[in-house]
C-alpha positions, 0 to 999 in steps of 0.5 A: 444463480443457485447451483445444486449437485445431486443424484436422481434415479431414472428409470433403471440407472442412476444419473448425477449431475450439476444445474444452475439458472433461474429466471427461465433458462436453466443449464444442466450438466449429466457427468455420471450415469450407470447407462452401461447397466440398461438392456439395449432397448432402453431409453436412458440415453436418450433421456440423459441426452435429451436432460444434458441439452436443457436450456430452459425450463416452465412451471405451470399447473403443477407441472415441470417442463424443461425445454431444449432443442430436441424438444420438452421433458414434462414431469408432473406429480 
């Protein structure tokens, strides 16, 4: 399975991580964020939580959608 580590920008803060998968199932793992820097209404660490429990993933009509236990994350262009 590839294997990327990268840094992406949500929101306000910066996350960092590492993913793995293919075929559907998808595992990925936040191990650095700047979350301490967003004001306490802020929904990065539901976000980085909700990122961090990801087990699978679907791609259809030109739209991203992870799917974990606390729901789905659909990112579109």
């Amino acid at each position: 399975m590839p294997t990327f580590a990268g840094a992406r920008r949500a929101a306000r803060f910066a996350a960092a991580g590492v993913w793995s998968g293919g075929d559907g199932a998808i595992d990925i793992t936040v191990t650095l964020s700047t979350l301490a820097l967003c004001p306490e209404d802020s929904l990065g660490n539901d976000f980085v939580q909700a990122l961090d429990a990801v087990t699978g993933y679907t791609v259809a009509g030109g739209a991203l959608t992870l799917h974990g236990a606390a729901g789905d994350l659909t990112f579109s262009a």
